[in-house]
PASEBA-1860 file (N, C-alpha, C; in nm, 3 decimals):
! residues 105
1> XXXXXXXX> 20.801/5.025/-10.392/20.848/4.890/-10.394/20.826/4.822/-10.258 ~ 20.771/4.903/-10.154/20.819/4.825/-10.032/20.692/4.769/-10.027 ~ 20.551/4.811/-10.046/20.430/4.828/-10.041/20.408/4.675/-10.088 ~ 20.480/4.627/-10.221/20.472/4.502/-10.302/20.582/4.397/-10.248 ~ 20.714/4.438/-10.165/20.785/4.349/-10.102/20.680/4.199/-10.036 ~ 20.549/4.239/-9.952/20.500/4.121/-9.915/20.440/4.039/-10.043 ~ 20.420/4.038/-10.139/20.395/3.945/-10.223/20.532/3.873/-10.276 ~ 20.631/3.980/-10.286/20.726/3.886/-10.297/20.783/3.732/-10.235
9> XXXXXXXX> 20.769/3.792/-10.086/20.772/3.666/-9.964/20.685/3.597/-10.038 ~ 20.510/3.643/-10.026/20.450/3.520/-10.065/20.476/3.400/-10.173 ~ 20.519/3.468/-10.270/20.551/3.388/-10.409/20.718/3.296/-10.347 ~ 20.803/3.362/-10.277/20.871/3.263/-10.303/20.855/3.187/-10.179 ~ 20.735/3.153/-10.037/20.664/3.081/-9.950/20.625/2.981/-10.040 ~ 20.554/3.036/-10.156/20.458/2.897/-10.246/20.561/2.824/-10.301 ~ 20.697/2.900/-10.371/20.767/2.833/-10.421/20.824/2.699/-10.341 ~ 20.851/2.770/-10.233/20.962/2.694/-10.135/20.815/2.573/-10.061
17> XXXXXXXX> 20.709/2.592/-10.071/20.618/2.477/-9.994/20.581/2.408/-10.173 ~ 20.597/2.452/-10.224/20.593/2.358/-10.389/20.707/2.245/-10.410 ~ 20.813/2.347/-10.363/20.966/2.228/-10.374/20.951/2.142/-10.277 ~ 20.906/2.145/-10.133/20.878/2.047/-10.046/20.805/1.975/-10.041 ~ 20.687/2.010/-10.153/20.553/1.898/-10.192/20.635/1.832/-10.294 ~ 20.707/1.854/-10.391/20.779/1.741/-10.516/20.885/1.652/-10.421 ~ 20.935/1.697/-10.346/21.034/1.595/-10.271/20.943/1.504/-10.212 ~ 20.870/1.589/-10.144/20.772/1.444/-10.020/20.712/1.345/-10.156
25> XXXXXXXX> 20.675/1.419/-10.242/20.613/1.258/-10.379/20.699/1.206/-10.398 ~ 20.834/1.222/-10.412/20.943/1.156/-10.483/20.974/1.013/-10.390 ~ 20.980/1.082/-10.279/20.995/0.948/-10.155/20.910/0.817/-10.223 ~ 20.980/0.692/-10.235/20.939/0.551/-10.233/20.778/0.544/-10.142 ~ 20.857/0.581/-10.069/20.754/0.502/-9.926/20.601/0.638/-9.938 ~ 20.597/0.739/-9.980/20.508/0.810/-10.063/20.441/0.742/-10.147 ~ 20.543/0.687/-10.250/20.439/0.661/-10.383/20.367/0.538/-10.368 ~ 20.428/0.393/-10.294/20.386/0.327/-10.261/20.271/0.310/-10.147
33> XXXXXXXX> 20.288/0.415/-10.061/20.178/0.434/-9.971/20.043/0.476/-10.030 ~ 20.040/0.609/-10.169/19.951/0.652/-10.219/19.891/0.552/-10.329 ~ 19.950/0.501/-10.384/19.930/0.370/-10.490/19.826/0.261/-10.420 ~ 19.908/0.236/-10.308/19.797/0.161/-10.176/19.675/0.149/-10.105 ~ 19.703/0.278/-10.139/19.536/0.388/-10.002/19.435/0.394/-10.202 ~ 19.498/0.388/-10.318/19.409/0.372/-10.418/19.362/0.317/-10.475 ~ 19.434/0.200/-10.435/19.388/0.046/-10.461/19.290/0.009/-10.348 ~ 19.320/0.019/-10.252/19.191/0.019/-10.136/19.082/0.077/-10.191
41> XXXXXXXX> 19.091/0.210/-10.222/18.949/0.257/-10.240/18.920/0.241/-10.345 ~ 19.001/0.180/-10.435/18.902/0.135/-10.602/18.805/-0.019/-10.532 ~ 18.949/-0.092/-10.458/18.867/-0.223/-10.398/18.735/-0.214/-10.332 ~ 18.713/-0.098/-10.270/18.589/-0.039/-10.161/18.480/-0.038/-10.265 ~ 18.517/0.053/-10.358/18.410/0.116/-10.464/18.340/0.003/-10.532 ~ 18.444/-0.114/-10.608/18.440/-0.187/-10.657/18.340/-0.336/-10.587 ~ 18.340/-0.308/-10.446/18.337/-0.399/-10.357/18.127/-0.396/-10.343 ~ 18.116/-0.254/-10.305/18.001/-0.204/-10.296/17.931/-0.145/-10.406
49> XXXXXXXX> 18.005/-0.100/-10.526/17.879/-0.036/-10.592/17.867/-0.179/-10.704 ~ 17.981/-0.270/-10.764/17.979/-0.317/-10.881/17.943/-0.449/-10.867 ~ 18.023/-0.481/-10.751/18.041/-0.647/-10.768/17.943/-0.695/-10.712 ~ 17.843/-0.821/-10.773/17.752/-0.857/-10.728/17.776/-0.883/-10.568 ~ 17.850/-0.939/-10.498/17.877/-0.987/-10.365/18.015/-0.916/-10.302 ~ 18.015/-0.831/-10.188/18.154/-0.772/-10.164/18.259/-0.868/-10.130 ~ 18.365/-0.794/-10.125/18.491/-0.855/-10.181/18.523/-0.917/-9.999 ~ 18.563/-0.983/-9.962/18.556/-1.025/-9.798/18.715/-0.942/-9.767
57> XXXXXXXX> 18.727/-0.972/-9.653/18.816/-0.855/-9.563/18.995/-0.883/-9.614 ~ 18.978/-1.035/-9.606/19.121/-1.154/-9.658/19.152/-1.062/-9.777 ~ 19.111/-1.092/-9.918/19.152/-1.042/-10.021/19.127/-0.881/-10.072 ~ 19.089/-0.775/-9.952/19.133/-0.646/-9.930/19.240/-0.636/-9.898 ~ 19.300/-0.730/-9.812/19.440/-0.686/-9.686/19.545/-0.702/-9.845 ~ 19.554/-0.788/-9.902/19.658/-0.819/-10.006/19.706/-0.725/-10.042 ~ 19.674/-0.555/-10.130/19.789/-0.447/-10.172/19.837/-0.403/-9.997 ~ 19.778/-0.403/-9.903/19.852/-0.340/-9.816/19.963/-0.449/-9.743
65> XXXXXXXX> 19.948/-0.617/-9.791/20.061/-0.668/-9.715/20.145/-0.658/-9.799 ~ 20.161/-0.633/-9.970/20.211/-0.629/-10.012/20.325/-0.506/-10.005 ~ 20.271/-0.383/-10.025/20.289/-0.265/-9.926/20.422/-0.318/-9.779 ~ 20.338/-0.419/-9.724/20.428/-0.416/-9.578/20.561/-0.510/-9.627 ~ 20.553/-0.577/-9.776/20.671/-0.654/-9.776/20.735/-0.577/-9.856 ~ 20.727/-0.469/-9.958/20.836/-0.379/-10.010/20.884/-0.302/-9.882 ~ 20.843/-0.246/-9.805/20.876/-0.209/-9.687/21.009/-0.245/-9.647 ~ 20.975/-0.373/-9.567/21.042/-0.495/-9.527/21.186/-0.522/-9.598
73> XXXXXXXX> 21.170/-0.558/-9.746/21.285/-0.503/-9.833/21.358/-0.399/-9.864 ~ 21.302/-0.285/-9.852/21.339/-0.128/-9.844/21.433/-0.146/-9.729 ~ 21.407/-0.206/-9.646/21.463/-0.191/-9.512/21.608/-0.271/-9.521 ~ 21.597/-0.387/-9.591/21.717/-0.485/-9.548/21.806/-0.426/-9.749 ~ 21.733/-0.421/-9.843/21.812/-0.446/-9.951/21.811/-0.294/-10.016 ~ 21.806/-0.203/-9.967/21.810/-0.086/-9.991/21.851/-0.007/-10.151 ~ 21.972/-0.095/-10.178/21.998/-0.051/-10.297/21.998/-0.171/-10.426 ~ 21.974/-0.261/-10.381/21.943/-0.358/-10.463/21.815/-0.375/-10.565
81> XXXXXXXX> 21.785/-0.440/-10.680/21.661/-0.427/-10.784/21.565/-0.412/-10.713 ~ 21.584/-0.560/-10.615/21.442/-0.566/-10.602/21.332/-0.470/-10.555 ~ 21.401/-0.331/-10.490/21.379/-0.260/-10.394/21.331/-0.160/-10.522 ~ 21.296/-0.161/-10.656/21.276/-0.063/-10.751/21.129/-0.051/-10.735 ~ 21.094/0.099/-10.702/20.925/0.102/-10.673/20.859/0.041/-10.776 ~ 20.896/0.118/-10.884/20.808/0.067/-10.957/20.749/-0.072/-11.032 ~ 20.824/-0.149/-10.969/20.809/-0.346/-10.960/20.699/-0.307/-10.855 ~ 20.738/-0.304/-10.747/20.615/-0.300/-10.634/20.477/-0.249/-10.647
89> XXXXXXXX> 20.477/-0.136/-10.729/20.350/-0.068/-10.757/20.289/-0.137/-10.847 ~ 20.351/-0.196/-10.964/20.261/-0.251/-11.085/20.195/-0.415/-10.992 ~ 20.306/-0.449/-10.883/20.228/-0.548/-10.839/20.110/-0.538/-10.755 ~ 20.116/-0.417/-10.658/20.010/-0.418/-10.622/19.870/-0.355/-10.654 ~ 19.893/-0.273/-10.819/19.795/-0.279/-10.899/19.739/-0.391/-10.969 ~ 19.834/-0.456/-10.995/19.773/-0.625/-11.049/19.722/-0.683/-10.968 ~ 19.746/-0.699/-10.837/19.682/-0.788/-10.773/19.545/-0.703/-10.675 ~ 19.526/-0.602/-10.705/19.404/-0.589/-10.729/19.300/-0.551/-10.832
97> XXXXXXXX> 19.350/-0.566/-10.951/19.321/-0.631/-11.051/19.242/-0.756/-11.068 ~ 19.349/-0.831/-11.026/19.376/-1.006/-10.998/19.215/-0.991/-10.904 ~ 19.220/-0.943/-10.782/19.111/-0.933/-10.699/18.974/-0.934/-10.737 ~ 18.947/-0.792/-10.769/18.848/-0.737/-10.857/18.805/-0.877/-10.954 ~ 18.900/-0.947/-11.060/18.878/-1.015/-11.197/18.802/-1.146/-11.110 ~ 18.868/-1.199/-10.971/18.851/-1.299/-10.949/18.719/-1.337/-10.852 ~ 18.693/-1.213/-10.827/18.527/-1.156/-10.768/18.421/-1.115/-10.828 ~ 18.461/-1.098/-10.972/18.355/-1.072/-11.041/18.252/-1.126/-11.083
105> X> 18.255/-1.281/-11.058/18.163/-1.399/-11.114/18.054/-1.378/-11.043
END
């Protein structure tokens, strides 16, 4: 038994760095940050491989100021609606959406 004791450690190392990877996603400021950095790079992709003319620098910055104003609210209204991620995320998927739709001509 002692020979197999180090796999034991290992398995419950993975466990215990598994439970600390589901908490760090759970964090707001996680999901909104990753939602952000994916909307950028759909905008990038979108910018250079699809759209006849790239998208200019102005209407890139938009999911990340958006980003800086849930923030901003996180900060002052903490427990209040407005502060519900998932309002924030669908907006700053729409509005690069909105982006993308309005660059496409």
């Amino acid at each position: 038994m002692t020979c197999f004791s180090f796999l034991l450690n290992e398995k419950t190392d993975k466990e215990l760095i598994m439970s600390k990877v589901k908490d760090f996603l759970k964090s707001p400021h996680i999901q909104i940050a990753l939602v952000t950095g994916i909307c950028i790079i759909v905008l990038a992709y979108f910018s250079k491989k699809i759209l006849p003319r790239p998208i200019g620098y102005l209407p890139t910055a938009i999911p990340p100021f958006i980003m800086a104003i849930y923030e901003g609210f996180m900060g002052r209204h903490k427990d209040k609606k407005i502060t519900t991620t998932w309002y924030w995320i669908v907006a700053i998927i729409l509005s690069t959406a909105v982006i993308i739709l309005v660059h496409w001509q």
